[in-house]
ROGUPA-254423 format. One record per residue (C-alpha): x, y, z. Coordinates in steps of 0.5 Angstrom, whole numbers, padded with zeros to 4 digits, always signed. Layout:
XYZ...
% end
This chain:
+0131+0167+0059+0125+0166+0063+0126+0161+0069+0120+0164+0073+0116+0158+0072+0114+0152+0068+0107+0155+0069+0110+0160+0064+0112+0156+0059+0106+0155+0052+0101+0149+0052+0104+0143+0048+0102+0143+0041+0098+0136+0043+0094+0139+0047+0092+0145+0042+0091+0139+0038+0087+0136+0043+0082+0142+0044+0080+0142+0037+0078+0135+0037+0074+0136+0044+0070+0141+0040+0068+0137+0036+0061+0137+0035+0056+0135+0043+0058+0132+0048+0055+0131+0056+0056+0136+0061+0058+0136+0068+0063+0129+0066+0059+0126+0062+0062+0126+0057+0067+0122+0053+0074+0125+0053+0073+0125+0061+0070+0117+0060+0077+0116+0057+0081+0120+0061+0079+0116+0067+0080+0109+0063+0087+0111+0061+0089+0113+0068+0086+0107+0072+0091+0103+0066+0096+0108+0068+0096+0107+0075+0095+0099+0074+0089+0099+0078+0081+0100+0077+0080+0102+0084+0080+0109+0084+0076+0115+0082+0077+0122+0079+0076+0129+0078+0079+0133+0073+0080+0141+0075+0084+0147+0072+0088+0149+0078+0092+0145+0083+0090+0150+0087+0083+0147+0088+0085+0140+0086+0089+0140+0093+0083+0144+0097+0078+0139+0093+0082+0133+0096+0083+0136+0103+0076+0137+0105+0074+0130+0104+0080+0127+0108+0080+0133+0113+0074+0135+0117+0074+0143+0120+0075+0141+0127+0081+0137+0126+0089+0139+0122+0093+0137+0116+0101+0136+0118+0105+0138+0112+0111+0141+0110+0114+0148+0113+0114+0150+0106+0109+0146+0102+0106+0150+0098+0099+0149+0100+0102+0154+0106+0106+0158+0103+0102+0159+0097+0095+0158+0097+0092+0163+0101+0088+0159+0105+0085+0154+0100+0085+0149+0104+0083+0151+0111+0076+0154+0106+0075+0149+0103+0075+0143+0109+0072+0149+0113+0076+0151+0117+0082+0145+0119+0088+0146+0121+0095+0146+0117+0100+0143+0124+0107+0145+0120+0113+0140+0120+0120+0142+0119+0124+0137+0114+0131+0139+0111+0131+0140+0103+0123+0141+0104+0122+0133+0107+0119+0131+0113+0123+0126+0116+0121+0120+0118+0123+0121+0126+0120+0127+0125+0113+0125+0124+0113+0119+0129+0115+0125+0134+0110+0129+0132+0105+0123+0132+0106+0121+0139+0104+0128+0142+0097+0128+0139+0092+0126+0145+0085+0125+0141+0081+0125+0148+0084+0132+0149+0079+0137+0146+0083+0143+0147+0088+0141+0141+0087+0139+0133+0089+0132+0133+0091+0131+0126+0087+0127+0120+0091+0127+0114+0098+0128+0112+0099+0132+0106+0106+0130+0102+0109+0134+0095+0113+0130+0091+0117+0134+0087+0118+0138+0094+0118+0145+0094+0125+0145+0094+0126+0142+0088+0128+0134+0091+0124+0127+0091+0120+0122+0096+0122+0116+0093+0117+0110+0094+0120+0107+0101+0121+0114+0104+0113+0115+0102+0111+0109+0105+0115+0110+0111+0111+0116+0111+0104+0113+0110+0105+0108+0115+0107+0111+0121+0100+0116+0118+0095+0110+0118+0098+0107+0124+0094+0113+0127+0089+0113+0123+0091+0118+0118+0089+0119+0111+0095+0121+0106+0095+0126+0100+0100+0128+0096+0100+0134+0092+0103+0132+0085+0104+0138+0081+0111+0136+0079+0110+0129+0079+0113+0128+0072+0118+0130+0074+0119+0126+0080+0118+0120+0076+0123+0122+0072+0128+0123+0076+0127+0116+0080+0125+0112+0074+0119+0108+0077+0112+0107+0076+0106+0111+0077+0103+0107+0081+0109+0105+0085+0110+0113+0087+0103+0113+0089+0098+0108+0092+0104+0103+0092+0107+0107+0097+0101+0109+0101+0098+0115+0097+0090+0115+0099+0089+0121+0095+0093+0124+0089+0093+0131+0087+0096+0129+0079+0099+0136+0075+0099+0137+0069+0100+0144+0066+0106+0145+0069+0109+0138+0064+0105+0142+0058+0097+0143+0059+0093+0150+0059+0090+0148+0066+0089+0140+0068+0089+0138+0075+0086+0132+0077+0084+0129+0084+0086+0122+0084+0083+0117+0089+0085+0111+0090+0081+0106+0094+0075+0111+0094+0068+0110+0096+0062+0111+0092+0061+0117+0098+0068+0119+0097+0066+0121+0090+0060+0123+0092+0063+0127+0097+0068+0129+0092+0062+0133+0086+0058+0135+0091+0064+0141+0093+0066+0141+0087+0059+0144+0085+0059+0148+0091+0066+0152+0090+0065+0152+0082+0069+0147+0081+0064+0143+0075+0065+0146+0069+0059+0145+0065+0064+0143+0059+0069+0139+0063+0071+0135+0057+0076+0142+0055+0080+0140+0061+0080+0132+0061+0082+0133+0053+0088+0135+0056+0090+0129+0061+0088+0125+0055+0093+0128+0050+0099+0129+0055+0097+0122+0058+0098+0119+0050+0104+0115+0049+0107+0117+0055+0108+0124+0052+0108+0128+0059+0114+0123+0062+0118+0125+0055+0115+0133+0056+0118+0132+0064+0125+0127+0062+0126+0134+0057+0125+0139+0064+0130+0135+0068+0136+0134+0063+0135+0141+0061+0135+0144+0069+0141+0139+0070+0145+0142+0065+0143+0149+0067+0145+0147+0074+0153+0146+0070+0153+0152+0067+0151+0155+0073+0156+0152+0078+0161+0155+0073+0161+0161+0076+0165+0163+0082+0161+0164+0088+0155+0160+0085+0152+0153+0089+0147+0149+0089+0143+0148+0095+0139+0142+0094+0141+0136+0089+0138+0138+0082+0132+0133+0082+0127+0135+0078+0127+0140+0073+0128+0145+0079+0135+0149+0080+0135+0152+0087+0142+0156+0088+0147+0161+0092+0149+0167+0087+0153+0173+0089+0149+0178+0089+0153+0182+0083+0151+0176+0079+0144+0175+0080+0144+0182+0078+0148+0182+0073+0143+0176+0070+0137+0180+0072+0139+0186+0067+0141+0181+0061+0133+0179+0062+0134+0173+0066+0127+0172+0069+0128+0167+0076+0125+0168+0083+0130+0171+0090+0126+0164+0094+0125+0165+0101+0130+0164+0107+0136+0164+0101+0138+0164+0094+0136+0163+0088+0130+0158+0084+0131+0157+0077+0125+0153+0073+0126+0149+0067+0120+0147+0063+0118+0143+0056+0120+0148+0051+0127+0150+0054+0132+0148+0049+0138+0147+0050+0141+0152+0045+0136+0157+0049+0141+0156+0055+0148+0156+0052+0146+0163+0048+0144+0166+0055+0150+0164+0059+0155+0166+0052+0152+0173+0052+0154+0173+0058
% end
């Protein structure tokens, strides 16, 4: 069983599906096409709102830094989590791609940033002291690394206290599915609703090859522009962007990639029971999203490495589970029997 990741989960049939259709015959380049057109027209209906702009990407990796460098300029910081993954994970996307700002890192238990701690963090900023890095964008992840949710009063908590000083807010949606999910309310309540300037909206860890896409909200005709002209620049435009949007499309499709993220959380919760039958075993946050975060015995964890579990040792303690689109149930009672 492997529960390293839903990035090592297959792409949905739909998508392949979906492929093959968008290679079909000529198409325009560079976005001009028809699959990215009619990905931009689902997401503003999606998202209940025609003020925004998009860019698909195949990483989220270059979705966040893409987003990052225009909310962000070099000679100024992004407050983030602790554990957030543009710190931990992204080997300094984001301070290349803005050119050099700085990541100011916050504490926050169960991977969020509490309210008071922002409002204590903001409150020592002096802009017209030039030996530090005043903030100018505050970035926020939901599912947070640890697996748990922002709801939409807690992000705009968040937003509020940020745009009060002038900052702007990005959100890194790699799971965003799943937290919508979880807490069964709207796109658009989860993101603009609640303050969200710019969304970073994953997809491939709900079922695409690779579909990343930047969203937005409010912009500009110069944030877009903005937005191109370094994603060119950093190789980010590809010449067939169609592949990538063929992807958004299908999952978006009837709400596929909600039904996809519905199945990863039920399947993670009843993993979670299973493993919570063990003796020694504990879960050290709340499962949800499709993410299980636990305290095993070492001999267990062991014990499940030689039965060829796959799964992560995480980082100041425990263990991470992940479940994804085509974990099946059958899948996790066979595995935990065997044992």
């Amino acid at each position: 069983m492997d529960f390293s990741s839903d990035t090592s989960a297959p792409a949905h049939p739909a998508v392949i599906e979906a492929l093959a259709k968008a290679n079909e015959g000529q198409a325009g380049s560079y976005g001009a096409d028809a699959m990215t057109l009619a990905l931009e027209a689902r997401l503003k209906s999606l998202f209940e709102t025609d003020d925004l702009a998009i860019w698909p990407t195949a990483s989220g990796t270059a979705a966040n830094a893409l987003a990052l460098s225009c909310i962000c300029p070099p000679t100024h910081s992004i407050l983030c989590h602790v554990d957030a993954h543009i710190e931990q994970d992204e080997r300094g996307a984001p301070e290349f791609f803005t050119g050099g700002a700085k990541l100011d890192l916050l504490p926050g238990n169960d991977g969020k940033i509490a309210p008071e701690t922002l409002s204590a963090h903001l409150d020592t900023v002096d802009e017209g002291f030039v030996h530090v890095v005043p903030p100018a964008a505050l970035s926020l992840t939901n599912l947070t690394e640890w697996g748990t949710t922002y709801t939409p009063g807690e992000l705009r908590t968040l937003a509020d206290l940020a745009h009060q000083k002038g900052l702007s807010v990005h959100l890194d949606g790699a799971r965003f599915a799943n937290a919508l999910a979880n807490l069964g309310v709207s796109p658009a309540e989860l993101s603009w609703k609640a303050g969200i300037d710019v969304l970073t909206l994953g997809l491939t860890k709900t079922g695409a090859m690779g579909c990343e896409i930047i969203v937005f909200f409010g912009a500009a005709e110069e944030t877009l522009m903005a937005l191109k002209a370094r994603a060119k620049r950093s190789g980010h435009m590809p010449p067939k962007l169609r592949y990538v949007s063929a992807q958004g499309v299908a999952l978006l499709e009837d709400d596929l990639w909600l039904s996809l993220a519905t199945h990863a959380n039920s399947m993670a919760q009843a993993l979670s029971q299973r493993i919570l039958a063990f003796p020694g075993a504990a879960l050290i946050t709340p499962v949800q999203g499709n993410e299980v975060f636990a305290h095993l015995p070492s001999e267990l964890a062991a014990k499940l490495s030689d039965a060829g579990w796959k799964f992560y040792p995480w980082p100041g303690g425990g263990y991470r589970f992940v479940c994804a689109w085509s974990t099946r149930p059958e899948d996790i009672d066979a595995a935990f029997d065997a044992l």
